[in-house]
BASERO-281035 format. One line per field, with one value per residue: residue in three letters; x, y, z of N, C-alpha, C in turn. Coordinates in Angstrom, 1 decimal. Atoms other than C-alpha are relative to their C-alpha. Layout:
BEGIN
residuo <- (ALA,...)
n.u <- (X,...)
n.v <- (Y,...)
n.w <- (Z,...)
ca.u <- (X,...)
ca.v <- (Y,...)
ca.w <- (Z,...)
c.u <- (X,...)
c.v <- (Y,...)
c.w <- (Z,...)
***
This chain:
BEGIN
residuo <- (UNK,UNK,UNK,UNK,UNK,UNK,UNK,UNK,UNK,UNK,UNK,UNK,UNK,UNK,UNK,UNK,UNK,UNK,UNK,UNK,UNK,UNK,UNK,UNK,UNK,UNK,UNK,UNK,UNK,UNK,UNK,UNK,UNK,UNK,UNK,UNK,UNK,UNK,UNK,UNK,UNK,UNK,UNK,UNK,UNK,UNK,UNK,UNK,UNK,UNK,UNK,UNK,UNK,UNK,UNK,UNK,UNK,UNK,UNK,UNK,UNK,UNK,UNK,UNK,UNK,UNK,UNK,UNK,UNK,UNK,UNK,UNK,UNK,UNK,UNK,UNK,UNK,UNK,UNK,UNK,UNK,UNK,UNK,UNK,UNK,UNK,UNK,UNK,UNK,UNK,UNK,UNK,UNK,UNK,UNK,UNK,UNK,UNK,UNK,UNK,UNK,UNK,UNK,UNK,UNK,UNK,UNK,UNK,UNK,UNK,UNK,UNK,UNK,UNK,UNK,UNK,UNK,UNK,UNK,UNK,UNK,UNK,UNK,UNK,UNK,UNK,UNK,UNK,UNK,UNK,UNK,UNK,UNK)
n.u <- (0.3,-1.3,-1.3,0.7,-0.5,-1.2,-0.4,0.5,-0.9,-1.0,0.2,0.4,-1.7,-0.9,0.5,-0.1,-1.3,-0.9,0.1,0.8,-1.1,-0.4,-1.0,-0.8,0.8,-0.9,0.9,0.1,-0.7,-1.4,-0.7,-1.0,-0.6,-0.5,0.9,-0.1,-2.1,-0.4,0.9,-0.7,0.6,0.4,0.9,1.4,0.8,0.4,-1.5,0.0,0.7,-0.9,-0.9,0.3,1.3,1.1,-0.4,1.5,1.3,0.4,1.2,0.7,0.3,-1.9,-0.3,-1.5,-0.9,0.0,-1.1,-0.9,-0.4,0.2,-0.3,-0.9,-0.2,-0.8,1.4,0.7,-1.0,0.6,-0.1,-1.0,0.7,-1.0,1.1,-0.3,0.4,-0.3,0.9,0.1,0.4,0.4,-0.2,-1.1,-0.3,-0.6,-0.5,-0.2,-0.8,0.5,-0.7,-0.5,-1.1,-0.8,-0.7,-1.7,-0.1,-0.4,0.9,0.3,-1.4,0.3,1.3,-0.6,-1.0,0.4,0.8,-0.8,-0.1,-0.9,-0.8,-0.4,-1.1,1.1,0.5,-0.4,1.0,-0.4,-1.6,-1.3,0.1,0.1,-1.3,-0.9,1.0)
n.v <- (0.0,-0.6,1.2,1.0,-0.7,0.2,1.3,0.6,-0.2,0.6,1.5,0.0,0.0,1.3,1.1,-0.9,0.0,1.0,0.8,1.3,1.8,0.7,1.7,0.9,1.1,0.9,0.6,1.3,0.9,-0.1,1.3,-0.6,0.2,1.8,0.9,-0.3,0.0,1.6,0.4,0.7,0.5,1.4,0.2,-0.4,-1.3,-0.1,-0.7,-1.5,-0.4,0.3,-1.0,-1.7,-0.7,0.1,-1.3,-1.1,-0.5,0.8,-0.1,0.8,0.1,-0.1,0.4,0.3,-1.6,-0.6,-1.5,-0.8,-1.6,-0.7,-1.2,-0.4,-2.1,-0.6,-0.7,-0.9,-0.2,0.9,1.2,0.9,1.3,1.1,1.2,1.2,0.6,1.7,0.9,1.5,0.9,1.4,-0.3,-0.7,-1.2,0.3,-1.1,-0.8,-1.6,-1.2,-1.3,0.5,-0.1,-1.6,0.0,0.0,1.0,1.3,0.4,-0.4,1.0,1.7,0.3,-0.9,1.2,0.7,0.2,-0.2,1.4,0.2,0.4,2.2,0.6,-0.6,-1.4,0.3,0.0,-1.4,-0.3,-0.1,-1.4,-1.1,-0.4,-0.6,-1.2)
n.w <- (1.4,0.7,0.1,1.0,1.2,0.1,0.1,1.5,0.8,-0.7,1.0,1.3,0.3,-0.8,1.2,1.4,-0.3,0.2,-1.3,-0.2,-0.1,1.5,-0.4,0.7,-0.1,0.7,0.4,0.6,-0.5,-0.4,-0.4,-0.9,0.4,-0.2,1.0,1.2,0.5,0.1,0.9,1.0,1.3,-0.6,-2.0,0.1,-0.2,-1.0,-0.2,0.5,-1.6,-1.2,-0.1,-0.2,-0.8,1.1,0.8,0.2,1.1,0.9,0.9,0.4,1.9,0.7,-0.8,0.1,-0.2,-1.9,-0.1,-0.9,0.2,-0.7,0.4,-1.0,-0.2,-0.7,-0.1,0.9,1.3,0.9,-0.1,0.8,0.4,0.3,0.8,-0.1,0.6,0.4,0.7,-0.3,1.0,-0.4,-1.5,-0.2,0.8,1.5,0.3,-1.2,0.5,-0.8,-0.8,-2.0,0.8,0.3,-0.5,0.1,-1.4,0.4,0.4,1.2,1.0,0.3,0.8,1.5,0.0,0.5,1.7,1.1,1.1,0.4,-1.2,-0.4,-0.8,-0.2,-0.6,-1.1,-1.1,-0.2,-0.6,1.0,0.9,-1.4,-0.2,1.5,0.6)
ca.u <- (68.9,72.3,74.3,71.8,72.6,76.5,76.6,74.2,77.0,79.8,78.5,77.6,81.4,82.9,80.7,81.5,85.4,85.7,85.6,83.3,85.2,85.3,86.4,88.1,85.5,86.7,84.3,84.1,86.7,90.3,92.6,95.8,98.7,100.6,97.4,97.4,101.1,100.2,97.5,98.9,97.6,95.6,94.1,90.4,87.6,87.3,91.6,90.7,88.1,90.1,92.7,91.0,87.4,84.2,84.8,82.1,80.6,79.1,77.4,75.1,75.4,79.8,80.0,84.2,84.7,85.2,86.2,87.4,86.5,87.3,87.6,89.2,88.5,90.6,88.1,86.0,88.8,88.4,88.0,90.4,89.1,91.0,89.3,90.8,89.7,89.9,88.9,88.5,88.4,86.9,87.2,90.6,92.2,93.2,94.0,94.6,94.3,93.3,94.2,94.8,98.1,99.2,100.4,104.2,104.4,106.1,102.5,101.8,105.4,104.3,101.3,102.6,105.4,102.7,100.6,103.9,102.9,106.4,108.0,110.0,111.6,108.8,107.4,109.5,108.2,107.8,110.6,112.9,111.2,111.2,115.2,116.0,113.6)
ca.v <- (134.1,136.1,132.5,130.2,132.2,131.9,128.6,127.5,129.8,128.3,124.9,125.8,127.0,124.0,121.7,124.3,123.8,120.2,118.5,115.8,112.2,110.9,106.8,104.9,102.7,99.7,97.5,93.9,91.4,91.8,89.5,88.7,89.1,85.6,84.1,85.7,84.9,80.9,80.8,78.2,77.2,74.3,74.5,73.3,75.9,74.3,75.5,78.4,78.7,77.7,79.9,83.1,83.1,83.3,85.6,88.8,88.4,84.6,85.2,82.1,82.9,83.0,80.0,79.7,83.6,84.6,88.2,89.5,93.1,95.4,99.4,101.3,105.6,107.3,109.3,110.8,110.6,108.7,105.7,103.1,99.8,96.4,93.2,90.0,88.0,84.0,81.8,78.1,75.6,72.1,73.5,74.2,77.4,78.4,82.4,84.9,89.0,92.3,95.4,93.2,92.7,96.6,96.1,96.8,93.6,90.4,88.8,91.2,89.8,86.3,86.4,88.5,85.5,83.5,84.5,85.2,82.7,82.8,82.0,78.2,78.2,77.7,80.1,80.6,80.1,83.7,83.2,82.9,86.2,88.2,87.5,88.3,90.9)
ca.w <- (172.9,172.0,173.0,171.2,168.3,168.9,169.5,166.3,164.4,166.1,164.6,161.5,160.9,162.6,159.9,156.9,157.8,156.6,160.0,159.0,158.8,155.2,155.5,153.0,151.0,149.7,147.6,146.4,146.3,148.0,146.8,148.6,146.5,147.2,146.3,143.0,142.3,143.0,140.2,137.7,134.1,134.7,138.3,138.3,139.2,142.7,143.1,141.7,144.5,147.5,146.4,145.8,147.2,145.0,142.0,141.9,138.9,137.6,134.9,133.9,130.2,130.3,132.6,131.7,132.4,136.3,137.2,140.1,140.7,143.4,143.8,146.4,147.2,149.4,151.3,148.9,145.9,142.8,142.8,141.4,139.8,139.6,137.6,137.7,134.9,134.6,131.8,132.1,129.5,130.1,134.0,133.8,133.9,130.4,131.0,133.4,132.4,134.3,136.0,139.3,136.8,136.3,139.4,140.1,142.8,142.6,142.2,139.1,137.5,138.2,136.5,133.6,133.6,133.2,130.2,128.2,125.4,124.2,127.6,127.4,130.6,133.2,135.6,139.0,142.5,144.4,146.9,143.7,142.1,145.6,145.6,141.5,140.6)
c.u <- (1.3,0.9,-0.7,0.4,1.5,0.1,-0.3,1.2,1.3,-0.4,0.1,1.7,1.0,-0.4,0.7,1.6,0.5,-0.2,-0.6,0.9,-0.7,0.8,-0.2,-1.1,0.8,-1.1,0.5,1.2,1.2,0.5,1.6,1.2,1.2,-1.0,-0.1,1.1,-0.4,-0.9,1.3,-1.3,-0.5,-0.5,-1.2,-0.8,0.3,1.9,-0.6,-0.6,0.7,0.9,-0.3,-1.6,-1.0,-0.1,-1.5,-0.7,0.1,-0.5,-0.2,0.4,2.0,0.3,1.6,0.5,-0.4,0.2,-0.1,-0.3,-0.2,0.7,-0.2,-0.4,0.8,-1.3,-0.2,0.9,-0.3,0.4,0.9,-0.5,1.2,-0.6,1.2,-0.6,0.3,-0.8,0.3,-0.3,0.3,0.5,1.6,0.5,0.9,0.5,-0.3,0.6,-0.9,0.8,0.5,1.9,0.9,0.7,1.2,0.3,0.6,-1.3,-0.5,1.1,-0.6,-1.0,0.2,0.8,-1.0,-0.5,1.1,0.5,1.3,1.0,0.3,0.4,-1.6,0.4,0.7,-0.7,0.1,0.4,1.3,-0.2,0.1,1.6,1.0,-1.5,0.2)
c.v <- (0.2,-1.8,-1.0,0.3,-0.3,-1.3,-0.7,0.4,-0.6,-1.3,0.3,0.6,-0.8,-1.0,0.9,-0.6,-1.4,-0.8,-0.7,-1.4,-0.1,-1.5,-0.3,-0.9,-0.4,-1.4,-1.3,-0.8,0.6,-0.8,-0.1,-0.2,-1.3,-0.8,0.2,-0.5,-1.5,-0.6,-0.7,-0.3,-1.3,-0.9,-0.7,1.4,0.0,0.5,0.8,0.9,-0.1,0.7,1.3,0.5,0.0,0.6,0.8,-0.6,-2.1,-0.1,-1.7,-0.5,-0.2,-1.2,-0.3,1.2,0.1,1.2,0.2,1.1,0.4,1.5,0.6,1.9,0.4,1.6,1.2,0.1,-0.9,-0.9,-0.8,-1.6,-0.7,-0.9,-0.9,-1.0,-1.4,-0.6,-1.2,-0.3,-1.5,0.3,-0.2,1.4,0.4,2.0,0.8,1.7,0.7,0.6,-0.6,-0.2,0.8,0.2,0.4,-1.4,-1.3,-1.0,0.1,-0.4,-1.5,0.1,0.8,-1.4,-1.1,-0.2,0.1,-1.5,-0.6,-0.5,-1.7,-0.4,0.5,1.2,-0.3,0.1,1.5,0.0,0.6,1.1,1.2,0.1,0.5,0.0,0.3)
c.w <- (-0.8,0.1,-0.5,-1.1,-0.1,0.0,-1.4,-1.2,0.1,-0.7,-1.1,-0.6,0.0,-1.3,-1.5,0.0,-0.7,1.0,0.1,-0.4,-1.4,0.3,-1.6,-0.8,-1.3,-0.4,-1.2,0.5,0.0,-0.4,0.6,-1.2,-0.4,-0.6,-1.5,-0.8,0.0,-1.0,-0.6,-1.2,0.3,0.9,-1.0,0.5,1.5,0.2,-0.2,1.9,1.3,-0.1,0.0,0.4,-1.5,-0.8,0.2,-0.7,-0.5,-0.5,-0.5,-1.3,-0.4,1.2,0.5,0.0,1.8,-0.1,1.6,0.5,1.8,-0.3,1.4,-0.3,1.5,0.0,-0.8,-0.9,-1.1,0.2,-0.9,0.0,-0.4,-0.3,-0.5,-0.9,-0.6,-0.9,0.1,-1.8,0.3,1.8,0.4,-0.6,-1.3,-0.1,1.0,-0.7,1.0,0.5,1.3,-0.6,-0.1,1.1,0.1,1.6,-0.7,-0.4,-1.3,-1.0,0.1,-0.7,-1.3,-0.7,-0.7,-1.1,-1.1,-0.5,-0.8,0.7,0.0,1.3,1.4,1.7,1.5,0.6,0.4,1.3,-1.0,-0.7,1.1,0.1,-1.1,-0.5,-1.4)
***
């Protein structure tokens, strides 16, 4: 009885301690940063598709809005959300914003590169932004 007793306590301290596994969850869409960087102004949908997979969300009612979303926790920590947001006009793409952007990556400069409406000189490839940062 005395070592049933020890052992049950012996568990119950081992569990109290922390010692249960906590994993990583990582939810919705991944996209790969190169693919992000090769969007251009003016793809159709099906590019769009082929280059970055089926966006999360298609709402019925916004047929020329896409998003993107994925969100990432570091076991059991807050969670961090990233949303990718494409709009089309006449099924070409006509704008590119979101947190997938905030980035600090040569993919999040290209795509910054891109929406800057003021920009005349066009957008480099990302060999040429990976070697003058």
């Amino acid at each position: 009885m005395t070592r049933l007793l020890t052992i049950a306590l012996l568990a119950l301290s081992l569990a109290a301690c922390g010692l249960v596994y906590k994993q990583d969850i990582q939810q919705g869409n991944v996209l790969d940063e190169d693919n992000v960087a090769q969007l251009e102004l003016g793809m159709t949908k099906r590019q769009v598709t082929v280059l970055l997979g089926s966006p999360s969300v298609h709402s019925p009612f916004h047929a020329d809005r896409w998003d993107y979303m994925n969100t990432f926790a570091r076991r059991a920590g807050t969670p961090v959300k990233r949303v990718l947001t494409l709009r089309f006009e006449n099924d070409r793409l006509a704008s590119v914003e979101g947190s997938y952007l905030d980035q600090d990556s040569v993919a999040a400069q290209a795509l910054r590169d891109l929406q800057a409406p003021e920009q005349q000189a066009p957008v480099q490839d990302l060999d040429t932004l990976r070697r003058n940062p």
